[in-house]
Structures are given as C-alpha cells and as structure tokens.
N, C-alpha and C positions, 0 to 999 in steps of 0.2 A: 484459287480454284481448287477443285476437290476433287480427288482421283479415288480408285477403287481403294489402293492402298492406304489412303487416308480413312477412307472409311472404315476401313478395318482395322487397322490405329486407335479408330474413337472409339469402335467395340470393346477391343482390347482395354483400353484405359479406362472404361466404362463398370466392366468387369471386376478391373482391381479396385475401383472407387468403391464398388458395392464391397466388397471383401475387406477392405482398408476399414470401412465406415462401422461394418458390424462388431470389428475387432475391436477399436477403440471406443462404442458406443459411442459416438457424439450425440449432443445435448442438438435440440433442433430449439427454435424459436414460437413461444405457442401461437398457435391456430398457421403454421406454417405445415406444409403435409412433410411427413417422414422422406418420403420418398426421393420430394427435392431435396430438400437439407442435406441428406446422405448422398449425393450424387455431384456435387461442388467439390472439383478439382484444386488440386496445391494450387491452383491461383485464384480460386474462389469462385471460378466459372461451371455453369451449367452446360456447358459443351466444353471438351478438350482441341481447340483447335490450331494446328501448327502456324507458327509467323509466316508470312507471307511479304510479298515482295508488293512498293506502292512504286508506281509512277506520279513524282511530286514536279508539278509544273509551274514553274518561276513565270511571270508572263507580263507583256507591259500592258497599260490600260487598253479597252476599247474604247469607252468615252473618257473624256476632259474630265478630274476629279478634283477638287480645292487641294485634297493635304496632297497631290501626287506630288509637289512641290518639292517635298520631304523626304523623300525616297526615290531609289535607283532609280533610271528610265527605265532599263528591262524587266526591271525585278519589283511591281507595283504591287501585285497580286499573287498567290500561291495556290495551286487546290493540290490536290490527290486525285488518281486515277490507279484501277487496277483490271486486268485482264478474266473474263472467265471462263471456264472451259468449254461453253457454249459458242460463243465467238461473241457475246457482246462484251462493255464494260461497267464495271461501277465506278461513278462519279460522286465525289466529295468536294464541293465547293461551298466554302464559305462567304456569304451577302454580309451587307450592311442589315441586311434584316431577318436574317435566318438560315440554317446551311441547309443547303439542298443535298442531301442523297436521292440519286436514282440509278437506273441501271441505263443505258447507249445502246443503242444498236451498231454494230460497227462505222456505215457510215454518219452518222451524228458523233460519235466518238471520233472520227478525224478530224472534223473538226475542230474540238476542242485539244487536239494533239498538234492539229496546225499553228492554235494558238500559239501551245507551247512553245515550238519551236522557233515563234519568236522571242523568246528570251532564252531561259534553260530548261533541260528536264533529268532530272536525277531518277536513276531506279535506288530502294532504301528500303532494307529488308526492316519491317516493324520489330518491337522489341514485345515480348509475350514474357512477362506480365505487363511491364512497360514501369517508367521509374518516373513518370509525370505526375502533375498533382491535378487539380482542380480548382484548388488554392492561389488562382493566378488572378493578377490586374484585369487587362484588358484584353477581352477574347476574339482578337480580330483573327485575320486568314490564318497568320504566321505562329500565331498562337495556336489555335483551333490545328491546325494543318500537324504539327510538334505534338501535340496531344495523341490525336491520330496514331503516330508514329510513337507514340512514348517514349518519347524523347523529354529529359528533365535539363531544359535552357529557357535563359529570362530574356531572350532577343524577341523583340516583337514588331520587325520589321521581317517581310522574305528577302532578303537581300542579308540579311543578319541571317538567317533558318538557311538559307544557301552555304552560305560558308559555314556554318556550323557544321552541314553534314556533310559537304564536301568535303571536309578533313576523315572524316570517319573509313576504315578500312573498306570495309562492302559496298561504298557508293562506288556508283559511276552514271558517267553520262550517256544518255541515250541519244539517240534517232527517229525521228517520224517512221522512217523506211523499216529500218529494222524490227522497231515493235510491229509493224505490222507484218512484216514477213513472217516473224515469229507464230504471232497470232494465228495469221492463215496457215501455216504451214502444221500445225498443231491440230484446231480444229480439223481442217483439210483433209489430215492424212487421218485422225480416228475415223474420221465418216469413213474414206476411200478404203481402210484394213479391212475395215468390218462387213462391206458390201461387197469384194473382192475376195473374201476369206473361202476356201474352199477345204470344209472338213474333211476327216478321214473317211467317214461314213458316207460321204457322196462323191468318193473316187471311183465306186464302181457304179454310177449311174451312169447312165448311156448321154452320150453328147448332145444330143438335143434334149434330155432333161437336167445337165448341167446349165447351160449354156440360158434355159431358163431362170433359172433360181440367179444366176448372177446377171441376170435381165431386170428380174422385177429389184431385187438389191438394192441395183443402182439407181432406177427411177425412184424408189422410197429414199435414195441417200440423197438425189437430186433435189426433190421434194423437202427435204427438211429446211424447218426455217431457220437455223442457222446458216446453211448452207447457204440457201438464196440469198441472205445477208448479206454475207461474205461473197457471193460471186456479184451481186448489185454493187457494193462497194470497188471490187477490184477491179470491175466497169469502170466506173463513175472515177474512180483513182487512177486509171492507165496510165497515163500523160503525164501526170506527176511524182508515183512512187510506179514504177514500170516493173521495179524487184518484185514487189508485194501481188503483183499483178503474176508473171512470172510465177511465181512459187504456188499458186492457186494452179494456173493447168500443169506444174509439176508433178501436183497433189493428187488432182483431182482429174480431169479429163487427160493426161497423159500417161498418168498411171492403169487408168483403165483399159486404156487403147495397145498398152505391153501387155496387160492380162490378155485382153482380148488375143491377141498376136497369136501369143504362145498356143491358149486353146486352138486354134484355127492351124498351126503349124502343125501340133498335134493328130490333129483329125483330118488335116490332108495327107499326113504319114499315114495316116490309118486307114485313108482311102476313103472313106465315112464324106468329104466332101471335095473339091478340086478349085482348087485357089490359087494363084500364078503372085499374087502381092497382098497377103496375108493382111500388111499393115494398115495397106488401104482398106483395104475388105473391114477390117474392125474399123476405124471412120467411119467408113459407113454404114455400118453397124452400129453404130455411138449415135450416130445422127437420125440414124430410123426412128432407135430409142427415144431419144428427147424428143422429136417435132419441134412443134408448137407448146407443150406443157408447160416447159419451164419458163418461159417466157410469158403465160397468163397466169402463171403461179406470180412472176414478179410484179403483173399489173394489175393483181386482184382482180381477173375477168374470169367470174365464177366460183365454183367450190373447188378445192380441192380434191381428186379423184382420190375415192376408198379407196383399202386393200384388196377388195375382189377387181375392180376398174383396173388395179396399178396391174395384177396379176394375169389381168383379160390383155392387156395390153403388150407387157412383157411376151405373152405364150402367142400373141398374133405377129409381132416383130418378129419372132427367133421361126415362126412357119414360112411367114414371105421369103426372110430371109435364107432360109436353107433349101427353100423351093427352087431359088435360082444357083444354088450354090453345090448341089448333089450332085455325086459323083455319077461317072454312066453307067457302072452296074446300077445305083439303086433306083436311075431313072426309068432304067429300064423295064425294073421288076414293077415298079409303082406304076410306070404307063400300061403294065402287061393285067396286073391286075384288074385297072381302069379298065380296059379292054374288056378285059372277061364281065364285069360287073355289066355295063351295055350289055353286052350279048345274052348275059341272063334279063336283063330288064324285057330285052327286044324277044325272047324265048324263051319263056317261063317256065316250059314245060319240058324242054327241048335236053337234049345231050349237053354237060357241060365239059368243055376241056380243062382237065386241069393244069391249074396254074403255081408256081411255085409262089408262095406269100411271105 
C-alpha cells in the first residue's frame, strides 16, 4: 500500500535519479527516449518502490487433483495475497493455465483468506531487488509464488516454500481475524480522522455551521466505496470474525458518536442548546444522518447523491435537529420574531414592535 510518505520518498529518489544520471551521463539504448533510461533506479526499475509485506497462503485442494497424491494434504496449493490502503486486496494466484492478478473487494477476499486458513498463511516481507532467477524448471504455484517474493530456492512443492520461509527471521503466522481487524481498523480510522477532523480555522465558527461541515463529512466518508465495502463485509462477517466486525463500529460509528458527544456537551455548557444525555442525542443524530442512504448505496437502488444533495442533506438534518434541541432563550427569541413577522404580514402598514433579533 502507498502512503503519503512513500510518495514522497519516490519524489525524493526520483530527484536524485535525475542528478545521479546527469553526472555520470549514462549511455541510453537507441530509439529508447532519454528520459526513461535516465530514470532507472539501482535496481533497474522505473519506479522506486519500498518492499512490502505478502500474505502467502499454503491451502489444500478444492477439487480432486491426480498429482495431489504427491504432496502435503494442507499444503497443495500456494498463492499470494496483499492488503491495500483502499480496503480491498490484490490476489496472485497461480493456475495450471495462467496466474491470475486481480485486485478483491473485501468480501471476495475472505474468502479466499477462508481458504487459507485452512492450511497455513505466513505474512513475508518481499525482498527488493529480489535474488530469484527466471532460470528455473517448472513454474508451478511454488515456484511462481518464491519468484514473487524473490526468494532464490529450488523447492518446487508449497509445503517445500513453507518451510523454507518459515525458518526466515521476519515470517510469521497469521490469522483470518487479525488481518482483517487490521485492515478495518486502518482503512476505518483514515476515512473516520479526516471526516471528524476539525481545523483551526473553523473553531470560531458558530455551532450550527460547525456541527454542518462535520454532517456532510461523514455522509461523503459513509458513502465512500471502500467504506461500504468494508461495512457490507463486517455484516456479512459478524458471526464468524466478530473482532473484525467490532473494530469497524470502534472506527467508525463509535467514534463519531464521542465526536458527536463532546460537540453537544460543549454547547449545552454554552447554553446554545439544552441536552439532558448528550450521548444519546449524538445516536440520534447519527441516525437522522444516515436514513435510508447507506443502505441503497449498498444495494445499488439508484445513483448516488452529489455533493450539493450530500450538502442539502447534512444542512436539513443539523436544522431539524437543533429545532428541537434549542435552548429557551433562543426559542424564545426565534418564536418572538415569528410573531412579529405574522403581525407585519397581517399589517403591512401598521406600527411595528420592535423585536430583539
């Protein structure tokens, strides 16, 4: 996965590549553009990218195979799997007729973690450049899988590629549960910072136009489809990994619901509205929020609502909401106005009283 800091790593190394290239003038290859050639890192790559960690899953057959004969029960098959910052995965599995890369959506990715966990699954940080060949026999899972990982071993069984890397310092064994608490807990809490986040520059906004912006926030953080992902999955997963489940309303609706708290604690100290159980009041508040949306966002019943929709929506929730929730001085002034407004409608012409506004 790729964080901000990596990003800027690869600018960085990007940078010295160009400075590096000019000084030594390297020779490029003809009709190859300058540009590339000079941009090819100490290990001859077109992008500088740090190693990263795979989920290698040892796993026993699903169908009947002739040579399974031959090898481990648990340990027939091997892929690769890795996590992304988005919440889904990429999948590396090796066929009898071709390896499939593609990228999981979380739940599709349990699945194939379900698999795992019927044999083994090792986390195995890759090796960048990697000291594999290509030079090899026969390029089946275990093979292909060892490549992957640049790993330079002649085992060409996964049950052989398990114990190879099982001796290695940095392996370990994982968990269905774990990776995914992991996962959730990661994507979860970026969405939940960043919708929750409350600059310097909007500490002096008035509480019903904070109380907005962290309205509409969270319907856009709700609305993201990774999120719905990951909360369709932690559904669909309760029963079985109940942790993973757990660490999503940690994340994500429980953490919003303490935001919520504190604003509303706040501005009943301030007198601004009159709340007797604060926590409830945000629930409630949480629920106005969502409705129905996120729940036709998960079953594709319709478009998804624009920015100006998410933002009409946020500014109607936090109106109802502080309608009933106003303290009795401001009700009073509000109904006092209301009053005067009538009386000019009903006397257009007439004396008016004034009103404090």
């Amino acid at each position: 996965m790729t964080t901000k800091e990596e990003n800027g790593g690869h600018r960085e190394e990007w940078f010295r590549r160009k400075e590096r290239s000019r000084a030594i003038g390297q020779k490029v290859v003809p009709g190859v553009p300058p540009d590339l050639a000079n941009s090819i890192d100490d290990n001859g790559s077109l992008v500088t990218v740090p190693p990263a960690d795979w989920i290698i899953c040892f796993v026993p057959g699903l169908q009947a195979q002739w040579w399974h004969r031959f090898v481990l029960s648990k340990h027939k098959h091997v892929f690769a799997m890795r996590p992304t910052s988005s919440g889904s995965w990429i999948l590396v599995e090796p066929w009898w007729t071709r390896l499939m890369v593609t990228v999981l959506p979380p739940a599709d990715a349990v699945r194939y973690l379900r698999w795992g966990a019927m044999g083994n699954i090792l986390r195995v940080r890759e090796n960048v450049p990697g000291r594999a060949s290509q030079l090899r026999g026969w390029f089946n899972c275990a093979v292909l899988t060892a490549f992957i990982l640049g790993r330079r071993t002649w085992t060409w069984t996964p049950h052989g590629l398990f114990r190879r890397l099982l001796k290695e310092d940095g392996t370990r064994s994982e968990e269905v549960q774990n990776l995914l608490v992991e996962q959730f807990s990661r994507v979860v809490k970026q969405h939940s910072s960043s919708a929750l986040a409350i600059g310097a520059d909007q500490a002096s906004m008035s509480f019903e136009e904070l109380l907005t912006i962290i309205a509409r926030n969270m319907i856009e953080a709700m609305l993201t489809p990774s999120i719905l992902e990951i909360y369709y999955t932690a559904v669909l997963e309760a029963d079985r990994y109940p942790d993973a489940t757990r660490v999503y309303a940690r994340e994500g609706p429980d953490r919003a619901v303490a935001v919520l708290t504190r604003m509303f604690n706040k501005a009943t100290k301030d007198r601004e509205i009159e709340l007797s159980d604060c926590g409830t009041a945000a629930h409630r508040f949480l629920a106005m929020l969502h409705g129905d949306i996120r729940l036709q966002a998960l079953l594709q019943i319709g478009k998804l609502p624009t920015p100006s929709e998410m933002d009409l929506r946020a500014r109607a929730t936090v109106r109802t909401f502080l309608n009933g929730v106003r303290a009795d001085s401001s009700r009073s002034e509000r109904k006092a106005v209301l009053e005067a407004q009538r009386s000019d409608e009903a006397h257009p012409g007439g004396a008016r009283e004034q009103v404090p506004r």
